[in-house]
PADO-653225 format. One record per residue (C-alpha): chain; y, x, z. Coordinates in nm, 3 decimals. Example, Ala and Ser with C-alpha at 12.3 -4.5 7.8 and 13.67 -1.06 7.14 Angstrom:
<drenros>
<seba->A&c2->-0.450&c1->1.230&c3->0.780>
<seba->A&c2->-0.106&c1->1.367&c3->0.714>
</drenros>
This chain:
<drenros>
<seba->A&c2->-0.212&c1->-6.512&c3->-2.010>
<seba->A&c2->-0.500&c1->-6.474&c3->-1.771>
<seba->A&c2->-0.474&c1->-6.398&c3->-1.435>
<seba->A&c2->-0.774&c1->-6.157&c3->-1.332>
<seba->A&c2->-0.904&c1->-6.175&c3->-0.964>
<seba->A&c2->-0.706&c1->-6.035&c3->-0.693>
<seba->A&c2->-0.890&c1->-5.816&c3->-0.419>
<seba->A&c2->-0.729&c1->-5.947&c3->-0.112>
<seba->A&c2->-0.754&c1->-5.616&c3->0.076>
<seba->A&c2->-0.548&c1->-5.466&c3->-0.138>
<seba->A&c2->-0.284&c1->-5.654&c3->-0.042>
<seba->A&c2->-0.112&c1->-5.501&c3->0.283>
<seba->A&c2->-0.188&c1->-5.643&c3->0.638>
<seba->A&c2->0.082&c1->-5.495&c3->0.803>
<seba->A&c2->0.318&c1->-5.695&c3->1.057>
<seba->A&c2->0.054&c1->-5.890&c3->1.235>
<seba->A&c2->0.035&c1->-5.888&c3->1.642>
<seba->A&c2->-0.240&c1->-5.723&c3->1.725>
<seba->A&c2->-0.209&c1->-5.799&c3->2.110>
<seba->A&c2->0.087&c1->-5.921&c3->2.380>
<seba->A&c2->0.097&c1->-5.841&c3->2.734>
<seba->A&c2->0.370&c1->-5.930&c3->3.005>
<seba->A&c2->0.420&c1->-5.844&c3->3.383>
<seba->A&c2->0.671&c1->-5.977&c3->3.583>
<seba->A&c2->0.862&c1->-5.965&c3->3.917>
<seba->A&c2->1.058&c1->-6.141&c3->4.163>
<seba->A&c2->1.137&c1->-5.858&c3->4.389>
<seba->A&c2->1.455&c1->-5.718&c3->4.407>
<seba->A&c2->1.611&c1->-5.365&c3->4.415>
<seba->A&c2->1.905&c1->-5.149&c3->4.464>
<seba->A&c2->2.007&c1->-4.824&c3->4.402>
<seba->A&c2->2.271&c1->-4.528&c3->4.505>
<seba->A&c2->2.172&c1->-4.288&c3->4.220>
<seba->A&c2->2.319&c1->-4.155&c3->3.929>
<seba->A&c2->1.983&c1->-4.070&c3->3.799>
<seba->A&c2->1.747&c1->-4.354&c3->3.664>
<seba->A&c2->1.531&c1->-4.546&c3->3.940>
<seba->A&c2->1.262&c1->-4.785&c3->3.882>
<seba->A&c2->1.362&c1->-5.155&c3->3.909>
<seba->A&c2->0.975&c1->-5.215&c3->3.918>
<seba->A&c2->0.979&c1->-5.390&c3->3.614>
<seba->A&c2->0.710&c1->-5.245&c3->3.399>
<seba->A&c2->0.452&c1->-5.323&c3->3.168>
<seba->A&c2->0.143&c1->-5.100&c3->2.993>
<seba->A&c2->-0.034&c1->-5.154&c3->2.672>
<seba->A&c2->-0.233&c1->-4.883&c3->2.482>
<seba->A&c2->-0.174&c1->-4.906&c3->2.088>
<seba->A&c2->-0.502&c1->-4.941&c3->1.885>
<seba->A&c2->-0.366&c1->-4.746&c3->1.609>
<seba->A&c2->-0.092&c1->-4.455&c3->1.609>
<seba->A&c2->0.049&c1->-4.623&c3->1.303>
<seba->A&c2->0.179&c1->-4.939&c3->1.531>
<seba->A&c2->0.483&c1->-5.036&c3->1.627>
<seba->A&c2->0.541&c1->-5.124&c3->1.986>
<seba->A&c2->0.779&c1->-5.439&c3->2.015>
<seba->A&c2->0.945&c1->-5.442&c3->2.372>
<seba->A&c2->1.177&c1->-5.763&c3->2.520>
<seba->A&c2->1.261&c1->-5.750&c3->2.913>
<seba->A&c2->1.482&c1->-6.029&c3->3.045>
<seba->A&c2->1.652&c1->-5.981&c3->3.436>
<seba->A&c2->1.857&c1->-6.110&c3->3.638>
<seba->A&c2->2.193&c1->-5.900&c3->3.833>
<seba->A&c2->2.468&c1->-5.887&c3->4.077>
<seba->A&c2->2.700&c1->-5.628&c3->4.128>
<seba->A&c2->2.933&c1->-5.595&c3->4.461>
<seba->A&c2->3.146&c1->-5.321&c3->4.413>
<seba->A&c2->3.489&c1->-5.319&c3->4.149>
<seba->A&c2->3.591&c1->-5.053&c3->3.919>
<seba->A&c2->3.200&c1->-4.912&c3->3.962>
<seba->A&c2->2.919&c1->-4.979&c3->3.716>
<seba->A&c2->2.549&c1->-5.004&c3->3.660>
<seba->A&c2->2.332&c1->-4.917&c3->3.359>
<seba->A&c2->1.989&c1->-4.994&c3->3.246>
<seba->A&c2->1.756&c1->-4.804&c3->3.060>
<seba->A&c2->1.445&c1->-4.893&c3->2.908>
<seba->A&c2->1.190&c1->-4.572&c3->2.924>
<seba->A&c2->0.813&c1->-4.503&c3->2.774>
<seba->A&c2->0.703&c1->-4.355&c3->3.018>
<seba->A&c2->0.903&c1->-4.023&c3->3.114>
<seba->A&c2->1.106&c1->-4.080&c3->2.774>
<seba->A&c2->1.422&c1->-4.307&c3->2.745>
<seba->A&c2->1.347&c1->-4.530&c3->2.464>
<seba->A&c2->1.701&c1->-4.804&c3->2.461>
<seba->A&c2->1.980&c1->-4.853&c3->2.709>
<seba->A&c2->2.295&c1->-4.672&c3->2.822>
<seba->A&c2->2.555&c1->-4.777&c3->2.560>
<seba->A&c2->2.917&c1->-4.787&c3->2.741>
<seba->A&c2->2.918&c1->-5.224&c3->2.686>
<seba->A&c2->2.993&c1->-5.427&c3->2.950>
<seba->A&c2->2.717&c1->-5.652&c3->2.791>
<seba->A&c2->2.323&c1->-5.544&c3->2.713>
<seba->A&c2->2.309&c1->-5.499&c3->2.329>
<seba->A&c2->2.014&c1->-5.408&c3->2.142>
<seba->A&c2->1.800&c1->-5.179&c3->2.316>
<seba->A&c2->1.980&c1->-5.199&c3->2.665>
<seba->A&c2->2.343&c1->-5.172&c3->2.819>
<seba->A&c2->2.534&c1->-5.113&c3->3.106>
<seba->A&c2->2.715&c1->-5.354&c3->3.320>
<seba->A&c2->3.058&c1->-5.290&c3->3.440>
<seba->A&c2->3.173&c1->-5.468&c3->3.748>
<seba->A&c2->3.512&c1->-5.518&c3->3.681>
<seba->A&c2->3.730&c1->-5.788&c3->3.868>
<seba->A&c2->3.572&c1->-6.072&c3->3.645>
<seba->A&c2->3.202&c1->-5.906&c3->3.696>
<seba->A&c2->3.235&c1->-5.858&c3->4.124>
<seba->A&c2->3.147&c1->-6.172&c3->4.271>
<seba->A&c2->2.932&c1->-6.237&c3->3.934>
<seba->A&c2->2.583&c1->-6.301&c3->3.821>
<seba->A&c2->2.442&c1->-6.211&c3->3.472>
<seba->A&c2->2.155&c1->-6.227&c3->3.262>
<seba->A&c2->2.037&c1->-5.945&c3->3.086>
<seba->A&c2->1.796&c1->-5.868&c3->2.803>
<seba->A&c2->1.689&c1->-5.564&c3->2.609>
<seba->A&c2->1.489&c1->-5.569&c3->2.275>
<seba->A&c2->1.327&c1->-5.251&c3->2.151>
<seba->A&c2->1.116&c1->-5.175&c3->1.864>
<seba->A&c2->0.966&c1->-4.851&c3->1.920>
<seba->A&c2->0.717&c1->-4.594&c3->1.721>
<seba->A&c2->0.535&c1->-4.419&c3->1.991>
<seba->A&c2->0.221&c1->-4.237&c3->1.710>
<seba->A&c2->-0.002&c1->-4.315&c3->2.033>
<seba->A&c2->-0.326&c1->-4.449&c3->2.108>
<seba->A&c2->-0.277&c1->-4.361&c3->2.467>
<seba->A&c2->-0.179&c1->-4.611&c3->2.737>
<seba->A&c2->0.211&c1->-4.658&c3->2.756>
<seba->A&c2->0.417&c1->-4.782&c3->3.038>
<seba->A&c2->0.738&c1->-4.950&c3->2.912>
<seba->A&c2->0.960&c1->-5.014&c3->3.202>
<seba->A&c2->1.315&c1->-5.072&c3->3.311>
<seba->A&c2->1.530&c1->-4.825&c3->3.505>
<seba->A&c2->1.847&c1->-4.837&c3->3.651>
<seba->A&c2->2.192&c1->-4.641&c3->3.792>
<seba->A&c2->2.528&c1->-4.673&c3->3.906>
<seba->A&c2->2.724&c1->-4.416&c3->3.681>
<seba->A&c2->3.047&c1->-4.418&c3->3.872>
<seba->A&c2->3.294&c1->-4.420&c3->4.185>
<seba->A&c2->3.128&c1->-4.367&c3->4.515>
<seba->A&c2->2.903&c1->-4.586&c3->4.728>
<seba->A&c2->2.794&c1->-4.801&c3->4.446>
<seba->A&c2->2.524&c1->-5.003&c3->4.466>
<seba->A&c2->2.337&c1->-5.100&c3->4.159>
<seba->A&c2->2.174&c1->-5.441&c3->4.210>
<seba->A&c2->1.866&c1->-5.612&c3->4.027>
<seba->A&c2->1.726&c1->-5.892&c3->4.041>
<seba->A&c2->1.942&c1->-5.994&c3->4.300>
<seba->A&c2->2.284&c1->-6.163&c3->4.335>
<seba->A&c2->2.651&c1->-6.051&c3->4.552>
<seba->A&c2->2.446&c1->-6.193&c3->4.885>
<seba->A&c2->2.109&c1->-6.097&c3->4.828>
<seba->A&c2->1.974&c1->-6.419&c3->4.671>
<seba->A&c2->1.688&c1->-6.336&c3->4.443>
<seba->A&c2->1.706&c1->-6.449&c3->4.010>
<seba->A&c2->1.372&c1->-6.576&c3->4.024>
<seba->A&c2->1.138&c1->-6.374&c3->3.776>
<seba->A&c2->1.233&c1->-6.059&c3->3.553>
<seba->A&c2->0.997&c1->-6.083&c3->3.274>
<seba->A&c2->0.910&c1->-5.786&c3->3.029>
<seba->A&c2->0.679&c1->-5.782&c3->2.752>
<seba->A&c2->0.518&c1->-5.586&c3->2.493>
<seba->A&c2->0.386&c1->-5.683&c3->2.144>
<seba->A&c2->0.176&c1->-5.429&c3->1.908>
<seba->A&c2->0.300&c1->-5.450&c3->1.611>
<seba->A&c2->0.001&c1->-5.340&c3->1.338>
<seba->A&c2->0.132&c1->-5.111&c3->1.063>
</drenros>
């Protein structure tokens, strides 16, 4: 048989990185609250097409004083929760909570989130990663810090545009 020419832009494009951006921090914080707080870890990227995928990976550093009480992090776009929250002692896909049970109190952990999100924007986006302690009283959610206020060096996030 023959093979006839093949019009390359017919074949699809899709998957490529279309751009990368990263932001990082070394400053710790704490929180008291049961509702989400800013760890200051946060990125932006606007989307050149609503048809791309936003790929998301933050990487941090935690200590956690208090037993029996625990700490969870979200990863938000925006206003809107995007990953995070499961009830794992451990950070799975798209974010976790850490429990500070008797092996966890004196501990220090690395954490990481991945994401792949669809945000149908061309608008600038802030991914970024918020924290709370979800129970007991006088908790004390800790990033980026460890048990006596040693920082983990730098909490990275970044952000890949994914094109459709």
């Amino acid at each position: 048989g023959t093979l006839k020419r093949l019009d390359a832009s017919l074949i699809g494009g899709g998957g490529k990185i279309l751009q990368v951006v990263e932001a990082s921090t070394t400053t710790a914080a704490t929180t008291t609250s049961t509702s989400y707080a800013s760890t200051g870890l946060e990125v932006a990227i606007t989307p050149s097409a609503t048809s791309s995928k936003v790929l998301v990976f933050a990487t941090w550093g935690t200590g956690f004083m208090e037993g029996d009480k625990d700490c969870r992090f979200q990863l938000y776009r925006d206003s809107t929760a995007v990953g995070g929250g499961n009830n794992s002692r451990y950070v799975g896909i798209g974010g976790g909570q850490q429990s500070a049970d008797n092996w966890f109190t004196y501990g220090f952990q690395q954490f990481n989130i991945q994401k792949l999100d669809s945000p149908s924007s061309t608008s600038e986006l802030t991914y970024k990663l918020m924290f709370n302690v979800n129970s007991g009283s006088g908790a004390t959610g800790r990033f980026g810090e460890q048990r006596n206020g040693d920082d983990s060096g730098a909490n990275v996030i970044c952000a890949m545009e994914i094109g459709a």
